[in-house]
N, C-alpha and C positions, 0 to 999 in steps of 0.2 A: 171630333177629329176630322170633321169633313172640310177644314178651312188650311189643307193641306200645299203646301206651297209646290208649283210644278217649273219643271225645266224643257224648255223645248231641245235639248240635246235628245234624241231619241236612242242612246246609248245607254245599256242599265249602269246605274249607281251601283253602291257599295254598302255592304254592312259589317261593319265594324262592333264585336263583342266584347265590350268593355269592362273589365273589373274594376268596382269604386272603389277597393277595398273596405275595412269596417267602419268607418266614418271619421274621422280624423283627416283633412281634407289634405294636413301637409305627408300624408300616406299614400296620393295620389302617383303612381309611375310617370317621369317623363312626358311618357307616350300618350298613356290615358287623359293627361290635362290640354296636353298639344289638338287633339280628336277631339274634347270636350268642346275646345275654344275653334275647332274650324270643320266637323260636319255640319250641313246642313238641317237635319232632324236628330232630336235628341228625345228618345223613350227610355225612359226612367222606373226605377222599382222606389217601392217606399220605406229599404230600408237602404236609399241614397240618402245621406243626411243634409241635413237645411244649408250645412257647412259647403259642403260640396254643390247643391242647388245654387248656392247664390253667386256662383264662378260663372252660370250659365252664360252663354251673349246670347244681347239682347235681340241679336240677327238672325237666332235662328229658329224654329220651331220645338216647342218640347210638350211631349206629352207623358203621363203618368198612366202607367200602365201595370202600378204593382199587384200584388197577390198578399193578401195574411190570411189568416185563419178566416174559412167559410165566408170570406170577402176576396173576389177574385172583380179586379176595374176591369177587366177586360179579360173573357177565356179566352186563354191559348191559341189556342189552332186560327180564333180571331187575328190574335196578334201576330201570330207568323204570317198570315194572310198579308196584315199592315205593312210588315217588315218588307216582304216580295213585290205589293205593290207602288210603294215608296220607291225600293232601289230598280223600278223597271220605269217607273217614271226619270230616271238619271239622278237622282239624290245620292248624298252619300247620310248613311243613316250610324247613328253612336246609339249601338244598343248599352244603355248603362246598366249593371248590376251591380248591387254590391257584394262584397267580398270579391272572390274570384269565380267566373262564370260558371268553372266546370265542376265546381266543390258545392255541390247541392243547388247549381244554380239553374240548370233548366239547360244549360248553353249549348249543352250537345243535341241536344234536343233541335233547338232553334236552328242549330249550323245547316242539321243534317236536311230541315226544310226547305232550307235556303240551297244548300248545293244539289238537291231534286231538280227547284225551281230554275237552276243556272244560275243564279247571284252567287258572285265575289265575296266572299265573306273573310274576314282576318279576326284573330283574337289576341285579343292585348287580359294577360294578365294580370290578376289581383292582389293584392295580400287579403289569403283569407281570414272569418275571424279568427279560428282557432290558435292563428300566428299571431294576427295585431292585438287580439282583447289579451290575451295570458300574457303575453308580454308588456302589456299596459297594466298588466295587475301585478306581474313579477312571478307571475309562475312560470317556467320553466316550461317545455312539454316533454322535455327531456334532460337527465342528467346524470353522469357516472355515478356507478354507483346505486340510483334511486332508481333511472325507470330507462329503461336501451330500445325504446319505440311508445309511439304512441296510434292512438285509432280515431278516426272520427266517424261518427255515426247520425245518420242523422233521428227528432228523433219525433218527426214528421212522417205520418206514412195516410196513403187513401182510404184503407180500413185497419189491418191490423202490422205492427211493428215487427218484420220477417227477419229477427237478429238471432245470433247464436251464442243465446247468453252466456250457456259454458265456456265457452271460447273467450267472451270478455271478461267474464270473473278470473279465468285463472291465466290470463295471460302475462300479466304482470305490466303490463303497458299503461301509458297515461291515456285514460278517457276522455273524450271530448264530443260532448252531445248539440247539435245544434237543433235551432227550434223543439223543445224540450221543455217547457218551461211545463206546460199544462200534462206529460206523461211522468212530469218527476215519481208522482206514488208509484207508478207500474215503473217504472227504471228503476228504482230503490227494491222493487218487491220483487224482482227477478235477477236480480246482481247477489241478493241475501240470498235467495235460494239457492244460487247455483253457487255459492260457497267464497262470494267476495265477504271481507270482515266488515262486521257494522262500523268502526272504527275507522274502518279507512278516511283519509282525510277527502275534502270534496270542497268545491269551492263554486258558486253563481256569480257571474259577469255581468251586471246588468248596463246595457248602454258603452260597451267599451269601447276604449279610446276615445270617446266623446266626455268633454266638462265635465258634467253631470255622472261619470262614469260611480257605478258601486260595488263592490266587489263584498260579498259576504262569504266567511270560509268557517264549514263547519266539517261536519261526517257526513260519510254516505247514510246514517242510521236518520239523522236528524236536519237530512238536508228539505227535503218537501216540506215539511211544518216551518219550517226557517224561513223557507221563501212564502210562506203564506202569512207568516207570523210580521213580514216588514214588506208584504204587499209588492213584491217583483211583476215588475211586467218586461213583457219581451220587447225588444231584441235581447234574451237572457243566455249565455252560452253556460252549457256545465261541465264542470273540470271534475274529472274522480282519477285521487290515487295520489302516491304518496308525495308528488313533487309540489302539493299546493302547500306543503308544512317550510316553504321554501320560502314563501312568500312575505314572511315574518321580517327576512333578513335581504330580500330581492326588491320589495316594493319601491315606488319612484316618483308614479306618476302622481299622486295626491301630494303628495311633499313639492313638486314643481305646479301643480297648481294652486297650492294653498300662496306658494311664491308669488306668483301672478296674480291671484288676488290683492296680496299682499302691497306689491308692487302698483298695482292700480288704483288702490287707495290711496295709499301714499302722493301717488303724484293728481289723485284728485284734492286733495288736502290742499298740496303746493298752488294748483292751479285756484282754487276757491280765497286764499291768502293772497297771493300777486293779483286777481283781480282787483 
């Protein structure tokens, strides 16, 4: 990161907290692709997809600066460092995240560094997953009748997961667990206890809104053996409750991509004949 491009405007720059939404790049706001294509430095997390990477210009600087699990490209307090000393050199800087910044995304976090330090900061919101991926799978997160709220939880913590399980077993709400994929057995074994039915329907998003997306829907009983039985890896969001039985008659998005497949063969055919 040291081949940082400077402006002699000695005026600070700007930071801009961007939501990439969940990967689907034409899910991108207005706003967000306008910023993408004309800040100066662009720092990126790694669950910004290849889709949305490859909009980059080629004018301006980008660095990766994501976090997963026990892999962190760069700690924190570093990067709000980056952030400060970028927009004090006159940059205008596109902090990219995906989903939305402030839905598990660090962003308030990062603002409040930034308005200590005196930079400008604006936030452009996201579509989080818990909107793009169920609605890319046809679940609902809400529906008369079935479910009059939902919760999202993350299901990520530094030591241990400070939730109140009774509260989400009998709430009646649509669950929605993010980074979750590796607590499914302790999410499953605290939802039984506190009196959620093994039955409940439940449903794993792997990759959503992206091609490749997978959607497996089973029970809360037999969801962790599921996802280990077809080998899930994260970005996996998890749906618990009764609107994923919805999915059956709501699904979309494989039926328009099977189309596009479809569609692209076809006119590979055409093109390999007319040559």
């Amino acid at each position: 990161m040291n081949e940082v491009v400077n402006k002699t405007n000695q005026i600070n720059g700007k930071v801009y907290l961007v939501g990439a939404g969940p990967g689907d790049v034409d899910l991108l706001t207005v706003k967000a692709l306008r910023l993408i294509q004309s800040c100066d430095v662009i720092l990126y997390d790694n669950l910004v997809s290849a889709a949305i990477r490859s909009i980059f210009p080629n004018g301006c600087k980008k660095f990766f600066v994501g976090k997963s699990r026990a892999d962190h490209s760069i700690p924190q307090h570093n990067l709000n460092q980056l952030m400060v000393t970028l927009a004090k050199r006159g940059l205008s800087v596109c902090r990219l995240k995906g989903g939305d910044p402030l839905i598990f995304g660090r962003g308030s976090e990062e603002m409040l560094v930034l308005h200590k330090a005196g930079i400008t900061t604006e936030l452009i919101p996201g579509i989080t997953a818990a909107s793009g991926c169920t609605s890319y799978a046809g679940i609902p997160l809400t529906h008369r009748g079935v479910s009059q709220g939902c919760t999202f939880i993350t299901g990520h913590a530094e030591k241990n997961l400070d939730i109140n399980w009774s509260s989400l077993a009998t709430a009646g709400h649509t669950l929605v667990f993010y980074m979750g994929l590796s607590q499914l057995p302790n999410i499953r074994k605290k939802l039984l206890e506190n009196g959620l039915a093994k039955e409940t329907p439940a449903a794993l998003i792997e990759n959503g809104t992206h091609q490749c997306q997978r959607v497996v829907t089973s029970t809360l009983d037999n969801l962790a053996q599921d996802a280990v039985a077809l080998q899930l890896t994260s970005p996996t969001l998890i749906v618990i409750g009764k609107v994923v039985k919805l999915r059956e008659q709501l699904a979309w998005f494989e039926d328009l991509s099977r189309n596009r497949k479809s569609l692209t063969t076809d006119l590979n055919k055409k093109s390999r004949l007319s040559a």
